[in-house]
N, CA and C atoms of all chains as a GROMACS GRO file, in nm:
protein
  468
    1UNK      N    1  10.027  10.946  11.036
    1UNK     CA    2   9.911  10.965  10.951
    1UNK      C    3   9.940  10.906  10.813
    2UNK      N    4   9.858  10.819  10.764
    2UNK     CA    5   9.872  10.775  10.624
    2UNK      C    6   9.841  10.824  10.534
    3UNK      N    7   9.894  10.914  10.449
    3UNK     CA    8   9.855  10.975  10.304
    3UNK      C    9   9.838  10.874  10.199
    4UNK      N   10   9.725  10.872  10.112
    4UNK     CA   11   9.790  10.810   9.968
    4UNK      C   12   9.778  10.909   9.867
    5UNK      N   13   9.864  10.878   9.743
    5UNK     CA   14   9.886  10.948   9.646
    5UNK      C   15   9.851  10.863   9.558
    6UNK      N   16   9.786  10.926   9.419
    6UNK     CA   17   9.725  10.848   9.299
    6UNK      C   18   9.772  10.933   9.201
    7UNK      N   19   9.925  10.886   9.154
    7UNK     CA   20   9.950  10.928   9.018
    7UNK      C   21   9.892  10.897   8.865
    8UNK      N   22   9.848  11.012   8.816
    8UNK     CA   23   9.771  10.935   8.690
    8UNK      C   24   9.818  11.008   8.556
    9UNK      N   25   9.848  10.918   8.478
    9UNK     CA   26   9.899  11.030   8.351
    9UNK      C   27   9.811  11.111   8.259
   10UNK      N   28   9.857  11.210   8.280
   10UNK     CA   29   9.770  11.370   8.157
   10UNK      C   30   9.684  11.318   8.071
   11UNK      N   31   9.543  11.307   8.068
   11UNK     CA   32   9.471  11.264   7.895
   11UNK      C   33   9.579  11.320   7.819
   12UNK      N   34   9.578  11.223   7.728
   12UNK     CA   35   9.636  11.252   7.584
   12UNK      C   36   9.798  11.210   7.614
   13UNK      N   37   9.884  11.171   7.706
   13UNK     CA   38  10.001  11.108   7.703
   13UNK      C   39   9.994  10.988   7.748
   14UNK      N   40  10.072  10.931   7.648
   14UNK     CA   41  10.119  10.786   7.631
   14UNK      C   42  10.132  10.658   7.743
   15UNK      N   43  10.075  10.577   7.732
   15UNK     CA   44  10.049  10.514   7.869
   15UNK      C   45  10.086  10.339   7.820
   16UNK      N   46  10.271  10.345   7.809
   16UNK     CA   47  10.340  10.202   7.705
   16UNK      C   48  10.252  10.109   7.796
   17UNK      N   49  10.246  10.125   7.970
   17UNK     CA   50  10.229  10.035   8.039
   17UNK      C   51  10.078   9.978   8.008
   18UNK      N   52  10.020  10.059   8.031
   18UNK     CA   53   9.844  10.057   8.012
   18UNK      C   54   9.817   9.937   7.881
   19UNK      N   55   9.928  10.008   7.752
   19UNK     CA   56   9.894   9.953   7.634
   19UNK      C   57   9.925   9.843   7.621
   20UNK      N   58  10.019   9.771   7.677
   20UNK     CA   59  10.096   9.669   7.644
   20UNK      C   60  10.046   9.544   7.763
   21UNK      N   61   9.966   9.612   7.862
   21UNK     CA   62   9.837   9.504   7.963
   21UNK      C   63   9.739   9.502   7.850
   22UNK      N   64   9.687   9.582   7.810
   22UNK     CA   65   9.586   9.522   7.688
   22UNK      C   66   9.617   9.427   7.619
   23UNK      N   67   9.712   9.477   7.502
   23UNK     CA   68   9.767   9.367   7.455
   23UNK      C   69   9.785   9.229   7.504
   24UNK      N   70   9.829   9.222   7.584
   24UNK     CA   71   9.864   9.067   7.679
   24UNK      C   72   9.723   9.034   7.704
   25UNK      N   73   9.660   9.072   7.750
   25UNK     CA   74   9.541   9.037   7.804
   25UNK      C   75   9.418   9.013   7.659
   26UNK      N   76   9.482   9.101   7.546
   26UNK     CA   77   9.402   9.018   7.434
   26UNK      C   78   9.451   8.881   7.408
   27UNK      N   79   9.585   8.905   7.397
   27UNK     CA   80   9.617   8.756   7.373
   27UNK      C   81   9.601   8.656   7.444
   28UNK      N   82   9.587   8.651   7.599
   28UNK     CA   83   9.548   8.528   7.634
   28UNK      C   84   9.382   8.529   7.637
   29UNK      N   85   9.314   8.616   7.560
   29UNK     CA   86   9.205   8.509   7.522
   29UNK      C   87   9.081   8.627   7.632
   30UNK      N   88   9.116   8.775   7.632
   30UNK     CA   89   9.026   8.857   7.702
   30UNK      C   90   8.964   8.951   7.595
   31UNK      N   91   8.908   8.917   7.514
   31UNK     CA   92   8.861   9.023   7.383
   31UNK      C   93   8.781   9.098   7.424
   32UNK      N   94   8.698   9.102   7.549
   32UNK     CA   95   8.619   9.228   7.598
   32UNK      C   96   8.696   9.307   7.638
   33UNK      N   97   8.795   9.357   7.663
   33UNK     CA   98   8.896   9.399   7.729
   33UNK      C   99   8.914   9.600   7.618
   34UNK      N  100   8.830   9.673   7.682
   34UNK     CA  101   8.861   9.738   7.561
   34UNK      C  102   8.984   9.882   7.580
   35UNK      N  103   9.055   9.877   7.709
   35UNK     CA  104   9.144  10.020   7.746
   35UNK      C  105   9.215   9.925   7.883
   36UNK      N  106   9.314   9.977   7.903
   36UNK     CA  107   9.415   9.970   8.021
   36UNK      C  108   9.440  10.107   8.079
   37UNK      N  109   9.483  10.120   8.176
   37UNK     CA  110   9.501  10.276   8.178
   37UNK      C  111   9.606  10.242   8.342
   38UNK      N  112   9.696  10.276   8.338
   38UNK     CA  113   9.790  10.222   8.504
   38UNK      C  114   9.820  10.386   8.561
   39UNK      N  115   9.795  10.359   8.663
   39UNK     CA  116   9.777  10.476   8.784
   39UNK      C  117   9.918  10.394   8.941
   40UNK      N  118  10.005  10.478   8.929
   40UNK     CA  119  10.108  10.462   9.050
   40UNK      C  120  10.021  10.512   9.211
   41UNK      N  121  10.020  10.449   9.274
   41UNK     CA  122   9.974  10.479   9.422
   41UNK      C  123  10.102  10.486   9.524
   42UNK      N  124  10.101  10.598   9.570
   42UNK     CA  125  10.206  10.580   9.740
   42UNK      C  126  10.153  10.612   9.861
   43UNK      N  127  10.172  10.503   9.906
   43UNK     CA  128  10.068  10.524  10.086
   43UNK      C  129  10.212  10.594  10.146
   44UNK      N  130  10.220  10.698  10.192
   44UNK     CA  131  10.299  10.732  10.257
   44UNK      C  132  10.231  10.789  10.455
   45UNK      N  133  10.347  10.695  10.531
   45UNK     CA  134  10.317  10.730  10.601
   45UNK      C  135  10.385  10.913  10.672
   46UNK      N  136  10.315  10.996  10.761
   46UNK     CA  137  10.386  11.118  10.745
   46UNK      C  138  10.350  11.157  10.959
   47UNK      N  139  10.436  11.180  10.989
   47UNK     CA  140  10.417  11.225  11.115
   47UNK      C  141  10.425  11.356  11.102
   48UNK      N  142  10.252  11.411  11.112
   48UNK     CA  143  10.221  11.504  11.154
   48UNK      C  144  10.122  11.507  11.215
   49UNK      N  145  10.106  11.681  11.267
   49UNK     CA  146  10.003  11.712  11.342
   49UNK      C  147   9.881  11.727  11.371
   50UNK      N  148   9.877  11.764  11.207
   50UNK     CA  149   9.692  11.804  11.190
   50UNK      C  150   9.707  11.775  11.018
   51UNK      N  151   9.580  11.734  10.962
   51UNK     CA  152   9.586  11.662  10.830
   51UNK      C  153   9.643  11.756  10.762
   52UNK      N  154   9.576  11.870  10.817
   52UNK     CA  155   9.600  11.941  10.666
   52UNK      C  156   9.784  12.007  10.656
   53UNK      N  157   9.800  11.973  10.741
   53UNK     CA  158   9.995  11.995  10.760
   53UNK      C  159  10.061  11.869  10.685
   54UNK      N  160   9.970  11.730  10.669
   54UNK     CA  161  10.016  11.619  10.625
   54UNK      C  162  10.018  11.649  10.470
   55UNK      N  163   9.863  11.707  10.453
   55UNK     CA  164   9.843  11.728  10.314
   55UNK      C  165   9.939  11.831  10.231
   56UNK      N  166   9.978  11.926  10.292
   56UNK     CA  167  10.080  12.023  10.282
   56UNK      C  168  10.199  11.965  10.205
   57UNK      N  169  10.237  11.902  10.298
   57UNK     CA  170  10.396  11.836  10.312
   57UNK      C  171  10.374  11.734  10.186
   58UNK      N  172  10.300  11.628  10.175
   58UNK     CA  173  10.258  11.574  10.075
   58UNK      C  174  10.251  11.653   9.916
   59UNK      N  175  10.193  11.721   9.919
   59UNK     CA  176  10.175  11.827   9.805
   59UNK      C  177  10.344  11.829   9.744
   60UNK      N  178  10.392  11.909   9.837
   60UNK     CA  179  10.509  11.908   9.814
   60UNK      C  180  10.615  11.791   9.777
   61UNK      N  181  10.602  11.710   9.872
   61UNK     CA  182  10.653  11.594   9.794
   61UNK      C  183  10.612  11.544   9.628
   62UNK      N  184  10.470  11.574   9.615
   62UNK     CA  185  10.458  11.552   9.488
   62UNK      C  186  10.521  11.628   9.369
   63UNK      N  187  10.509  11.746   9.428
   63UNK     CA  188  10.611  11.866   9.352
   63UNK      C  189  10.746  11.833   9.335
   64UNK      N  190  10.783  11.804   9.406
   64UNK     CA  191  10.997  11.790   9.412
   64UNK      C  192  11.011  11.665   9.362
   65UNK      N  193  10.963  11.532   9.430
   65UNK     CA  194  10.984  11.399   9.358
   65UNK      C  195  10.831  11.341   9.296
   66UNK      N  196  10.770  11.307   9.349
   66UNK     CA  197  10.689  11.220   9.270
   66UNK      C  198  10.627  11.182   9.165
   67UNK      N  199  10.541  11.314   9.144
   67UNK     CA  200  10.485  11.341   9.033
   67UNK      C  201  10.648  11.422   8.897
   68UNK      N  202  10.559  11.424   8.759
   68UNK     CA  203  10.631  11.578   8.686
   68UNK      C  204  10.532  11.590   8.587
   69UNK      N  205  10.474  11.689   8.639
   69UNK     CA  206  10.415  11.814   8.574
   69UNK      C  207  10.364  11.786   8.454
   70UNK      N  208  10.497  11.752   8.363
   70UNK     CA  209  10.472  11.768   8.217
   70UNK      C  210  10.345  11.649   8.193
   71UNK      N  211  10.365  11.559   8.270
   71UNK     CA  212  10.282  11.428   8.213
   71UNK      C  213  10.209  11.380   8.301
   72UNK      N  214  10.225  11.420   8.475
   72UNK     CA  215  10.119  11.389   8.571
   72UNK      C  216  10.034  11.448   8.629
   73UNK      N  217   9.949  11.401   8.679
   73UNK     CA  218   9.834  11.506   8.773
   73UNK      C  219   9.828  11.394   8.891
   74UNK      N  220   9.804  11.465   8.984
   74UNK     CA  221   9.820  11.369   9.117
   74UNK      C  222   9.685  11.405   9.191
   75UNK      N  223   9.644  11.344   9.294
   75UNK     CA  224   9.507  11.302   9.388
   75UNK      C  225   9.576  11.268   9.519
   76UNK      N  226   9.558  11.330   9.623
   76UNK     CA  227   9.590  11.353   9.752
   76UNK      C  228   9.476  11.293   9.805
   77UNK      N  229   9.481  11.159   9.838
   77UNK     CA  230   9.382  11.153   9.956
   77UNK      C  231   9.409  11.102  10.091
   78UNK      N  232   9.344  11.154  10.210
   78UNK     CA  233   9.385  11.142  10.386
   78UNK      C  234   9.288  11.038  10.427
   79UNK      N  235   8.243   9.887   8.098
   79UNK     CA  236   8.240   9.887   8.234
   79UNK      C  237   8.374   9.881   8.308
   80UNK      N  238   8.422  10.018   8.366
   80UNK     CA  239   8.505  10.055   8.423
   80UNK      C  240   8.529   9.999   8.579
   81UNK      N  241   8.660   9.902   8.548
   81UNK     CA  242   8.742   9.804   8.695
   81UNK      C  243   8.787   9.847   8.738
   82UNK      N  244   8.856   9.903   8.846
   82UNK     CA  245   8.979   9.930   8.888
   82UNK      C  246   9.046   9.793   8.982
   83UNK      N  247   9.146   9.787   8.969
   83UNK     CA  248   9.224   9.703   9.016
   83UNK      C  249   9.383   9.714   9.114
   84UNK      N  250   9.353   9.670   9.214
   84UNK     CA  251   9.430   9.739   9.298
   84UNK      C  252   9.546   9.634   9.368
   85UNK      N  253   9.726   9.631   9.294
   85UNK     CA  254   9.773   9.523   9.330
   85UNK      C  255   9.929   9.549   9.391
   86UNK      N  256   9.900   9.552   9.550
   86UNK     CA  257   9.939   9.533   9.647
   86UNK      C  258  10.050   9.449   9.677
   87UNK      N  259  10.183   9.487   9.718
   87UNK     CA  260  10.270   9.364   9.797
   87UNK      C  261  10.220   9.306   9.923
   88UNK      N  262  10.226   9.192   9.939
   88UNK     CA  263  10.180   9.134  10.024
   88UNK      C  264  10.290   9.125  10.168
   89UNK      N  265  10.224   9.155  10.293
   89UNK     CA  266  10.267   9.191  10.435
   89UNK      C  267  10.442   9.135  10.380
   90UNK      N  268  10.558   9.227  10.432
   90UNK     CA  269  10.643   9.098  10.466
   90UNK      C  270  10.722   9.113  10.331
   91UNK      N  271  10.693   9.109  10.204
   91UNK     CA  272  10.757   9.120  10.123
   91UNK      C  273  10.842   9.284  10.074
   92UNK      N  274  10.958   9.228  10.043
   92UNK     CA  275  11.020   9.368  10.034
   92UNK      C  276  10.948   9.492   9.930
   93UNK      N  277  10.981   9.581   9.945
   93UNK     CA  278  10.935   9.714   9.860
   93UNK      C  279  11.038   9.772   9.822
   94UNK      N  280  11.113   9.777   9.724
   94UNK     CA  281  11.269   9.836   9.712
   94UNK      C  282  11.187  10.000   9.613
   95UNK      N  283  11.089  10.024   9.534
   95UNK     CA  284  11.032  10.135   9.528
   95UNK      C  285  10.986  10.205   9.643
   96UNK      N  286  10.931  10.144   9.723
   96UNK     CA  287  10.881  10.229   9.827
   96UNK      C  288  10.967  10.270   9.907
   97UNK      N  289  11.109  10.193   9.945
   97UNK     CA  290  11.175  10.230  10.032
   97UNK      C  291  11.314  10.349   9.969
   98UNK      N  292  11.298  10.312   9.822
   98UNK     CA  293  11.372  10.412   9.787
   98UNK      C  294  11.348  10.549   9.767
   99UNK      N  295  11.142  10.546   9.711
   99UNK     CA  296  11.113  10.660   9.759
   99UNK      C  297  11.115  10.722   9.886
  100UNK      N  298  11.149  10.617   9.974
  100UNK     CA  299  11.159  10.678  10.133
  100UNK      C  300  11.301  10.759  10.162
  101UNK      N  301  11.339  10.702  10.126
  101UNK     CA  302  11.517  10.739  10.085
  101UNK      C  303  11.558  10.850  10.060
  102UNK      N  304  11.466  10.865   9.865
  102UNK     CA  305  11.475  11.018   9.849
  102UNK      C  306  11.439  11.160   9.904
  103UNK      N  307  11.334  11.106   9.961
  103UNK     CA  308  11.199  11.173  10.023
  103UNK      C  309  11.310  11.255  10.180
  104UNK      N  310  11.386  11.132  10.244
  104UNK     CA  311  11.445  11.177  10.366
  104UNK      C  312  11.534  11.295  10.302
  105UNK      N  313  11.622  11.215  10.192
  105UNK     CA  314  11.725  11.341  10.118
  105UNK      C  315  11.677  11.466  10.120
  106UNK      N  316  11.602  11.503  10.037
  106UNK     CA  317  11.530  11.648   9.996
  106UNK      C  318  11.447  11.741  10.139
  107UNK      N  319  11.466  11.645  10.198
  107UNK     CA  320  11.424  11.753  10.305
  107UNK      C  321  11.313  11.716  10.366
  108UNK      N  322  11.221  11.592  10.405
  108UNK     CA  323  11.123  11.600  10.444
  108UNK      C  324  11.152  11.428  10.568
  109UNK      N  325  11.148  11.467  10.668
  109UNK     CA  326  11.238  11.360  10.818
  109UNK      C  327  11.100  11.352  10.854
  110UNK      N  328  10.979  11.414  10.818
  110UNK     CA  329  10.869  11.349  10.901
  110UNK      C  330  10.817  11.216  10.827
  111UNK      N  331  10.872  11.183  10.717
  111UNK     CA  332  10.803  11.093  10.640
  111UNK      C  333  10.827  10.932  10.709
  112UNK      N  334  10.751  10.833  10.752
  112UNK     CA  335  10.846  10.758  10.844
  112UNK      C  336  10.823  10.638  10.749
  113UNK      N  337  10.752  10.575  10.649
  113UNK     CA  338  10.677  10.516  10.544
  113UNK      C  339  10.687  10.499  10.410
  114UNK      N  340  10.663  10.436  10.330
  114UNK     CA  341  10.635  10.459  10.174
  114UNK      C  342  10.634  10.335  10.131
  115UNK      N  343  10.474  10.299  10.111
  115UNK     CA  344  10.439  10.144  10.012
  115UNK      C  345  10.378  10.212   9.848
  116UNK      N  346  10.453  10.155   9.821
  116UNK     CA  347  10.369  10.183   9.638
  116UNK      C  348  10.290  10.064   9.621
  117UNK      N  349  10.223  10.113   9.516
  117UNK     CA  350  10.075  10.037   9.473
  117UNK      C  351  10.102  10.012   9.342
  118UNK      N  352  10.040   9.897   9.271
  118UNK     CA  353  10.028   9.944   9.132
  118UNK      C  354   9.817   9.926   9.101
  119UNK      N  355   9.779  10.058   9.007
  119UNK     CA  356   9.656   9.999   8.991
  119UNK      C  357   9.645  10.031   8.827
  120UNK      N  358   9.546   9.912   8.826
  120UNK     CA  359   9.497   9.910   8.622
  120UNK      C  360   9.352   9.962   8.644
  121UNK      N  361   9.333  10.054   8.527
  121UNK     CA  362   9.179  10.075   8.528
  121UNK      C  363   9.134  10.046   8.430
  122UNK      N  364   9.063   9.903   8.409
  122UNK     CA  365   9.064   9.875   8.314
  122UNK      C  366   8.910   9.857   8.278
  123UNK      N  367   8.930   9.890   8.116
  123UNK     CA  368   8.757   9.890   8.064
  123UNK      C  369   8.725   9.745   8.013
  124UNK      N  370   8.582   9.703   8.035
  124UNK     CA  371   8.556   9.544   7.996
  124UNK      C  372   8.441   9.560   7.982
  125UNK      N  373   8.381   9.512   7.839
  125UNK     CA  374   8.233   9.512   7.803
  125UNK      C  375   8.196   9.426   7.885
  126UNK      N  376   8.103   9.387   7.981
  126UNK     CA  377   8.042   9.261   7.968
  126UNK      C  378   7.873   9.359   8.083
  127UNK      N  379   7.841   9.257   8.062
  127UNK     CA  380   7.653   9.261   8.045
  127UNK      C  381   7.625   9.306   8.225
  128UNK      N  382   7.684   9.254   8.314
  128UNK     CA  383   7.664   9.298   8.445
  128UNK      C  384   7.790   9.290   8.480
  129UNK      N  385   7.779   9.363   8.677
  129UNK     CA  386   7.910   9.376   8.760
  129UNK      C  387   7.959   9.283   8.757
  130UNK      N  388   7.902   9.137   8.790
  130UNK     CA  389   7.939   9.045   8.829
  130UNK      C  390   8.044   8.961   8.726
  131UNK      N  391   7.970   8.999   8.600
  131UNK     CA  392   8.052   8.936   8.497
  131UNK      C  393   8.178   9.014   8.425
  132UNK      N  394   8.216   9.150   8.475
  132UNK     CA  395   8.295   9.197   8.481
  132UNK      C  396   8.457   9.167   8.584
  133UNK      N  397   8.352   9.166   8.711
  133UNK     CA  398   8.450   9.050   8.858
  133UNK      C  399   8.493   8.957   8.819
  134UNK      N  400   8.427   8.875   8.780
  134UNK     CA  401   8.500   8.753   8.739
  134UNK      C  402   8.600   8.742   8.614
  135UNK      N  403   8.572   8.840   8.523
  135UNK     CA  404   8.696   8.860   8.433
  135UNK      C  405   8.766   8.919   8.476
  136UNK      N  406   8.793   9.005   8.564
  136UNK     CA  407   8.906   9.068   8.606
  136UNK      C  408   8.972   9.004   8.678
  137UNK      N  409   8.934   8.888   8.741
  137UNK     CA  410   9.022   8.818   8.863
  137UNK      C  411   9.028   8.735   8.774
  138UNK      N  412   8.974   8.707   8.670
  138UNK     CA  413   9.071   8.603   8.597
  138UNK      C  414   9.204   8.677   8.528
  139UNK      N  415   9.205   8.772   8.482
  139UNK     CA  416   9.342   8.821   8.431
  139UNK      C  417   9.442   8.844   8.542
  140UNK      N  418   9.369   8.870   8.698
  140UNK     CA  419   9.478   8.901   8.808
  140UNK      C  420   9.540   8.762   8.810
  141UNK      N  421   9.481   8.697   8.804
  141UNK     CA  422   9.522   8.504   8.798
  141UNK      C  423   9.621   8.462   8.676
  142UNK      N  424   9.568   8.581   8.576
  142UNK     CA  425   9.653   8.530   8.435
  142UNK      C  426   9.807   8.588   8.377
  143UNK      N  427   9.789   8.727   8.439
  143UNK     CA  428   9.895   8.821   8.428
  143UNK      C  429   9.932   8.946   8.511
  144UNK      N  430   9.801   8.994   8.604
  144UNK     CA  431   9.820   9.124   8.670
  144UNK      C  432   9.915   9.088   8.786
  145UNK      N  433   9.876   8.971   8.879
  145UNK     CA  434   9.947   8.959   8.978
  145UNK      C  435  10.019   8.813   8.987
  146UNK      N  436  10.124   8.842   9.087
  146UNK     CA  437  10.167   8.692   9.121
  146UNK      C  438  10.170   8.678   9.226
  147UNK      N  439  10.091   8.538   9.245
  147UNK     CA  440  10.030   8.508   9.387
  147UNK      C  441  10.135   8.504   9.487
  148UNK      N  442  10.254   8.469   9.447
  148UNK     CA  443  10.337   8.493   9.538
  148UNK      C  444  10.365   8.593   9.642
  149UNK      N  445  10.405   8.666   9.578
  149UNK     CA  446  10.426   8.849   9.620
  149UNK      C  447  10.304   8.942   9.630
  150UNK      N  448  10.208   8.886   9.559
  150UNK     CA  449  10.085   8.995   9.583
  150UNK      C  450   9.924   8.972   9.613
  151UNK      N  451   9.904   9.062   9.687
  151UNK     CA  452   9.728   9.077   9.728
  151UNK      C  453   9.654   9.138   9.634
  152UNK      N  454   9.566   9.111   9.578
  152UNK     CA  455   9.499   9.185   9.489
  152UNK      C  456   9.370   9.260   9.542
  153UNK      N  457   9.274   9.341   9.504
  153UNK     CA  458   9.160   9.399   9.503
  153UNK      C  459   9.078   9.488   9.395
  154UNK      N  460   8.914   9.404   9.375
  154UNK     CA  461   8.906   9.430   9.287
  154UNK      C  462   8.776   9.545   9.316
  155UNK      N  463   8.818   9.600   9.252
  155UNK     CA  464   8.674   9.790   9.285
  155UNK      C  465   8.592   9.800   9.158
  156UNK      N  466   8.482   9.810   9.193
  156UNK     CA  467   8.403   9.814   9.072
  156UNK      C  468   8.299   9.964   9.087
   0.00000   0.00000   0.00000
């Protein structure tokens, strides 16, 4: 079963990556360009039984490694 | 007008994030996981007057700096 995960950082913390695609992207010449904002995705594949055992296990993975708390919020989708 | 942009390794090319999150993922305790591709996505904001003229600036920056055609598939979500 394929899970993906959509890590996205907390409103209000710092996003160097987000800021520094703007930047670049003003400079070569994109002045409409008005926010960047970068979001990590993991398609994980998961052998299980029934989704919501996938979604489970997933969760958890986001808990122990993927995500942290202090600065992410994560999106589980099956 | 809010892009999202969605940029993909292409079939075949290595994933040394994904496979290391696979790695960790086996460590800590979780053997059903058999998978793990990471993504990167930009959500990026762009004034312009319609969708269309939004598309076409965004695949011009995937052309200019988001991706390299080499290694990656792009997709653009509007």
């Amino acid at each position: 079963m394929r899970v993906r995960v959509e890590i996205h950082l907390k409103k209000g913390v710092a996003d160097p990556e987000g800021d520094n695609v703007l930047k670049a992207l003003k400079l070569l010449g994109f002045p409409d360009v008005t926010g960047v904002r970068s979001i990590k995705v993991f398609e994980i594949e998961v052998a299980a039984r029934t989704a919501q055992k996938a979604r489970a296990s997933v969760e958890e993975m986001c808990r122990k490694l993927l995500a942290n708390p202090v600065i992410h919020d994560y999106r589980i989708l099956l």
